[in-house]
N, C-alpha and C positions, 0 to 999 in steps of 0.2 A: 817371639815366635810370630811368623809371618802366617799366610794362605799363600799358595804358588798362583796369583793372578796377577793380569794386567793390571799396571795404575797409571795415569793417564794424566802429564800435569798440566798446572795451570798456566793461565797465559805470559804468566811471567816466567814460564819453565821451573815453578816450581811444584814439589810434591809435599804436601804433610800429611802427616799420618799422626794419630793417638794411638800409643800404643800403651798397656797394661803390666809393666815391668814389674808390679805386686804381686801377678800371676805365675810369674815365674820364680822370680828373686825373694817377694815379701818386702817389707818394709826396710827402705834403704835408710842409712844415717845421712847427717849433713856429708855435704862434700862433692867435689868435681868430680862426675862420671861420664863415659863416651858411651854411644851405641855404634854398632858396626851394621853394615847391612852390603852384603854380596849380589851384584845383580849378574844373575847368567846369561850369556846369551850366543847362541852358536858355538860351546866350545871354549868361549872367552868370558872371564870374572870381571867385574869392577867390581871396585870397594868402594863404598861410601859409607862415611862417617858424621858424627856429630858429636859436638861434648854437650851436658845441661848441668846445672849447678842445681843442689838441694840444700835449700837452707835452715 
């Protein structure tokens, strides 16, 4: 779960975030999982993605 605000990246054009996945999901098991994140903007989606590993 997001907030619908601006994020503003860094100068290497990058953005992190920490985000709270126990909040929603609870305590995941070991294993490869991806986040997805839809950025909207006039009408048009992008997708971005990311995989993290839990060990």
């Amino acid at each position: 779960m997001w907030i619908a605000i601006a994020y503003v990246p860094n100068a290497n054009k990058q953005l992190n975030q920490k985000i709270n996945i126990g909040e929603c999901y609870g305590k995941l098991s070991s294993g490869t999982y991806r986040i997805v994140k839809p950025v909207y903007d006039n009408g048009y989606a992008d997708i971005y993605s990311n995989e993290f590993v839990i060990k």
